[in-house]
C-alpha positions in Angstrom: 0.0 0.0 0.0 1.6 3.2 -1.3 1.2 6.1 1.0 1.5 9.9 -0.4 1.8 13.0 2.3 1.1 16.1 0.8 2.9 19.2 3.0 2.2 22.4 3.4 4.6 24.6 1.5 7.8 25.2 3.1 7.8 22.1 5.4 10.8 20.1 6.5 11.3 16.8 7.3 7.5 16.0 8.3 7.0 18.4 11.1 3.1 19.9 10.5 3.3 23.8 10.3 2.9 26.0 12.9 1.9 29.6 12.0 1.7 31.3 15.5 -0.3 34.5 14.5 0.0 38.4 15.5 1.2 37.8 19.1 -2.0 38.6 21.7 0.5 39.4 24.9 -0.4 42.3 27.0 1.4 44.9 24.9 -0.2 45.0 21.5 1.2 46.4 17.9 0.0 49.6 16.7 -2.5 48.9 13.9 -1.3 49.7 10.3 -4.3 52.1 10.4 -4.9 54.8 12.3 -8.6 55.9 13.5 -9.3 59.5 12.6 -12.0 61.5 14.1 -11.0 65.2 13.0 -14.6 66.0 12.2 -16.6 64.3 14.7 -19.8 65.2 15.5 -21.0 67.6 18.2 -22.1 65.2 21.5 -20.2 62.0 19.5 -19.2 59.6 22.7 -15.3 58.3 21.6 -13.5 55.6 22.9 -9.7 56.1 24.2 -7.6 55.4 21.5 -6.2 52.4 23.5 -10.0 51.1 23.7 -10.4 51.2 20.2 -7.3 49.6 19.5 -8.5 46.9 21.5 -11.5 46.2 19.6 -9.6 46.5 16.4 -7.9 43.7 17.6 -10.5 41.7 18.6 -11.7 41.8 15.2 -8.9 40.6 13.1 -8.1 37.7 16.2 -12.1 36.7 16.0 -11.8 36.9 11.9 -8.5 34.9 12.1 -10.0 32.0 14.2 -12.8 31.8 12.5 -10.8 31.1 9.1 -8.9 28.4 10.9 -11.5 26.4 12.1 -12.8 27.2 8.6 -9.5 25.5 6.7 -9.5 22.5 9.9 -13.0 21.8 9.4 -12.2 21.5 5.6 -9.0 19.4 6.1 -9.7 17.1 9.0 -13.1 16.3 8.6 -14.8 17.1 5.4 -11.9 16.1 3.1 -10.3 13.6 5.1 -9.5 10.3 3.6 -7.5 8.3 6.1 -10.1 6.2 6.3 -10.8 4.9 2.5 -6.3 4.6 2.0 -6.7 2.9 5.4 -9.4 0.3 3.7 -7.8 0.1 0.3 -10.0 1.9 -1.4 -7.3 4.5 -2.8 -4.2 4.1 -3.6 -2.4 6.8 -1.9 -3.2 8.9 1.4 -3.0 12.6 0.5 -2.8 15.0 3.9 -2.7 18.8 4.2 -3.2 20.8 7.1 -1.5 24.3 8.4 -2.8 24.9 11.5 -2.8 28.0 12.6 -3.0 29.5 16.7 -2.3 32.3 18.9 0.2 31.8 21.8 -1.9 33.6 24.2 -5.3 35.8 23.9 -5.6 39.5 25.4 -8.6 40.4 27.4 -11.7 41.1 25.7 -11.8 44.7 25.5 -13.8 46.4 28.5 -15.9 48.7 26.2 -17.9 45.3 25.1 -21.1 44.8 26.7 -21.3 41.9 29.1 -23.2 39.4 26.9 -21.3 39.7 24.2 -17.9 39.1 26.2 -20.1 35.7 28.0 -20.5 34.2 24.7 -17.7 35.9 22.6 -14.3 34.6 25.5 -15.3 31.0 25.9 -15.6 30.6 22.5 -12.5 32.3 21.4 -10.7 30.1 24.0 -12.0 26.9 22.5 -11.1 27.5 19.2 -7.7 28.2 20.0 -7.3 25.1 22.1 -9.2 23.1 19.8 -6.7 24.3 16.9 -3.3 23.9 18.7 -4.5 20.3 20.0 -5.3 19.5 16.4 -2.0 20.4 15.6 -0.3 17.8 17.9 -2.2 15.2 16.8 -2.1 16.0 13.3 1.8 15.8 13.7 1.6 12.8 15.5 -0.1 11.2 12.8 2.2 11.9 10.2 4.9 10.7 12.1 3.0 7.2 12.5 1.8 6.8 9.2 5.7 8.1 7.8 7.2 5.3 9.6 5.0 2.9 8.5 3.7 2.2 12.2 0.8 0.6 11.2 2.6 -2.4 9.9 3.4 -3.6 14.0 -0.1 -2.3 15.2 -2.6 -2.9 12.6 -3.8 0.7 12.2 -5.0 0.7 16.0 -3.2 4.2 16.8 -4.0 5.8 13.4 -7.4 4.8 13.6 -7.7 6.7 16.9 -5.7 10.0 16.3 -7.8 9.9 12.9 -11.0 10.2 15.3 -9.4 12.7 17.5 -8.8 14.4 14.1 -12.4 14.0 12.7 -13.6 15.5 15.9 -11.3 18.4 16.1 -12.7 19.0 12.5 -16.5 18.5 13.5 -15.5 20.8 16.6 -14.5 23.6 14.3 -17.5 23.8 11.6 -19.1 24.8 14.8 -16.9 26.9 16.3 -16.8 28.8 13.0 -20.6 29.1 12.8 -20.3 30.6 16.8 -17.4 32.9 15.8 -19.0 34.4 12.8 -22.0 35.3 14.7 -19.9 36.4 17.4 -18.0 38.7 14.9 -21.2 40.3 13.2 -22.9 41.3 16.8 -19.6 42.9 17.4 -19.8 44.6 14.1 -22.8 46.0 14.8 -21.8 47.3 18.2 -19.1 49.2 17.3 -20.0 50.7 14.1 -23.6 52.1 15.7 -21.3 53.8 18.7 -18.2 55.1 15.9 -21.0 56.4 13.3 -21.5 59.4 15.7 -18.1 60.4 15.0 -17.8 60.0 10.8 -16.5 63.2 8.6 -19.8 61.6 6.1 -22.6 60.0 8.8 -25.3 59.8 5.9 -22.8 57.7 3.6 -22.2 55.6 6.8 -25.5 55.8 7.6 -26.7 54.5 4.5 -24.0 51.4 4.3 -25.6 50.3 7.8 -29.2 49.9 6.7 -27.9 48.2 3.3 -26.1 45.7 5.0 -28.8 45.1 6.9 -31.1 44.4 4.4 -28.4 42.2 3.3 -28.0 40.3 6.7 -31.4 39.2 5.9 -30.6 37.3 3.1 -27.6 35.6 5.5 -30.5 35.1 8.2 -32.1 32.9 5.5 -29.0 31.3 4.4 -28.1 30.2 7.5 -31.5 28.1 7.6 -29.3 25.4 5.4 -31.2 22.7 3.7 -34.0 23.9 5.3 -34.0 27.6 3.7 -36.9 28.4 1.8 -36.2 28.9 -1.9 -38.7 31.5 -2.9 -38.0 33.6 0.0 -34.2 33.2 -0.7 -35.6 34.7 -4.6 -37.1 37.3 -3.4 -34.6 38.7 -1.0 -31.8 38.1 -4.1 -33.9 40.4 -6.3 -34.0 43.1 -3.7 -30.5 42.6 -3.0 -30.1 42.9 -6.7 -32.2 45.8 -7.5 -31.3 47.7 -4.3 -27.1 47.3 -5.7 -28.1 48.4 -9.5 -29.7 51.6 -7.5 -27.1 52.2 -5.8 -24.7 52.1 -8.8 -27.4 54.4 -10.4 -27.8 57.0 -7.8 -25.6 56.8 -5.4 -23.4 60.5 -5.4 -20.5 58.5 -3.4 -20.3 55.7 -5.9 -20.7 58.2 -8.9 -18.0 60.9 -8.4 -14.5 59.8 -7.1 -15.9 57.4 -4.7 -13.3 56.5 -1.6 -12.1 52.5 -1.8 -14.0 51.0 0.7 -17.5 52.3 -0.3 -16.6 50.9 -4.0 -15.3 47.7 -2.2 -18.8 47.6 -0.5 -20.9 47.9 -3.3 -19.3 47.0 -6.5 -17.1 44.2 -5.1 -19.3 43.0 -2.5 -22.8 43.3 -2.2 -23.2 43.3 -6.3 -20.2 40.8 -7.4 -20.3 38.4 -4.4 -23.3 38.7 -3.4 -25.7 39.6 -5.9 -24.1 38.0 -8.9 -23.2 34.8 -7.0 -26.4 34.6 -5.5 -28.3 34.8 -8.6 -26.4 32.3 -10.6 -26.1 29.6 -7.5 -30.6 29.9 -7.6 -30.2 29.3 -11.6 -27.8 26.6 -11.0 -29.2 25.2 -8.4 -32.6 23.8 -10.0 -33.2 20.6 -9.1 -33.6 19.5 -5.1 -30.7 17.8 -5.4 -28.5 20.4 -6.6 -30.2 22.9 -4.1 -29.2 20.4 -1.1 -25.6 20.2 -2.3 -25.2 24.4 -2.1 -27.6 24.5 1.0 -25.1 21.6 2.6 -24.2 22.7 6.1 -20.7 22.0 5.6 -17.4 24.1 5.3 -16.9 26.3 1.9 -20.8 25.5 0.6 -22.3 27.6 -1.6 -24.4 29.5 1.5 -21.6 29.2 4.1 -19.4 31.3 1.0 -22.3 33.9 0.7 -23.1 33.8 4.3 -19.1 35.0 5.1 -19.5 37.4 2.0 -22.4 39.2 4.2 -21.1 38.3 7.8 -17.5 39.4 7.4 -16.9 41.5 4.2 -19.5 44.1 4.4 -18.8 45.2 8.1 -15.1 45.3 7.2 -16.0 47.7 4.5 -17.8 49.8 6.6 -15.3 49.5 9.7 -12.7 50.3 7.2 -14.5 53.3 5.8 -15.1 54.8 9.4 -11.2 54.4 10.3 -10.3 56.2 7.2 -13.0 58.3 5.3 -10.9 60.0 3.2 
């Protein structure tokens, strides 16, 4: 039986990678960007600098979990095929998994409100231990399966670090689902307290209640298999007409418009979103086809929409808040 490990780039001699991420000690780097509130409005309550850095920070450790447990879900559960080289039903054994951690989490920041820091710590804890553990074992496995270890003990100790595997992947499809909600609650809180303070509140203002109208669409999506298809056709042609008015009428989009609204509309909620949307309904015909896209498994055609919605609009607007220029 002829067995084929497939590394991650730039690995040596077996060892599974270890990307340790932006280090979450108590000192903290200065974001590349830099918060401006030169024109804020008359009675706009502002965070200290150091609080705002702190959510900033929050975001991009949230959005980085969240993409982890994304690629382990993937790796060690949906695409894992230990167990059909270990029965003989293919040739070779193909494995491929970075996993990705922080060495230690900051606080939450104190300007989060309390339920959002009960659901938001324990499961930004979990997925972090849940993704360093799945590194051990994922190393441990290679090593066993490299020196051909299952000759002396007939697959015993592969079959169990495969399970631990399995249910380190299963663990983080759900941890993902957690930490994307988890993400867009905190969104929303801190874009409705920095609005206050924008050079351009109705630009802001009017990105919010479009991305809202979006989220409704993501509400549905995240119904899975069980997400009703005419209401899913409905809320794609407002989503759809709403970004063509836009485009039509919308004075920042039309004259010299700043990056992130562009990003927003044009490469977001019209080319992800709207376009994506619309051909994945067209595509999607037959129930079969419709349960494949609606599957509630990693990268799916709703869980790619869902993250378009969930994690690239709010970005946009964050971003456009932090620099409106």
């Amino acid at each position: 039986m002829s067995i084929r490990i497939a590394w991650p780039s730039g690995l040596i001699c077996g060892q599974v990678l270890a990307c340790m991420l932006l280090g979450a000690g108590p000192t903290m780097a200065e974001p590349a960007h830099r918060t401006r509130y030169a024109q804020a409005a008359p009675g706009a309550i502002l965070l200290p600098s150091a609080d705002q850095r702190q959510e900033d920070q929050l975001f991009n450790i949230v959005r980085e979990l969240s993409s982890a447990c994304g690629n382990a879900a993937w790796s060690l559960w949906y695409t894992n095929d230990y167990d059909s080289w270990r029965n003989r039903k293919t040739p070779a054994l193909s494995l491929n998994y970075s996993v990705r951690s922080y060495q230690s989490l900051p606080p939450l920041p104190a300007s989060l409100p309390e339920p959002l820091k009960l659901r938001a710590e324990p499961a930004i804890r979990s997925a972090n231990e849940v993704l360093r553990g799945s590194g051990e074992v994922f190393k441990d496995l290679a090593t066993y399966i490299n020196a051909k270890d299952y000759e002396d003990d007939k697959f015993k100790k592969g079959d169990e670090l495969n399970a631990k595997l399995l249910a380190a992947g299963k663990s983080c499809h759900q941890l993902d689902a957690e930490l994307t909600e988890i993400y867009r609650d905190l969104a929303v809180q801190v874009i409705d307290r920095r609005k206050a303070a924008a050079p351009h509140p109705e630009i802001v203002a009017t990105m919010i209640a479009d991305w809202q109208k979006a989220r409704a669409l993501s509400r549905e999506l995240a119904r899975f298999a069980a997400a009703d298809r005419a209401t899913l056709e409905g809320l794609v042609r407002d989503i759809s007409a709403l970004s063509e008015e836009r485009k039509a009428s919308f004075e920042p989009l039309k004259q010299a418009p700043q990056v992130m609204v562009k990003r927003f509309y044009e490469a977001i909620l019209q080319d992800d979103v709207a376009v994506k949307m619309r051909r994945l309904l067209r595509e999607a015909k037959t129930p079969k086809a419709f349960k494949e896209a609606s599957e509630d498994r990693p990268r799916s055609s709703f869980w790619s929409a869902r993250r378009e919605i969930d994690y690239a609009m709010p970005d946009a607007i964050l971003s456009y808040l932090r620099n409106p220029d």
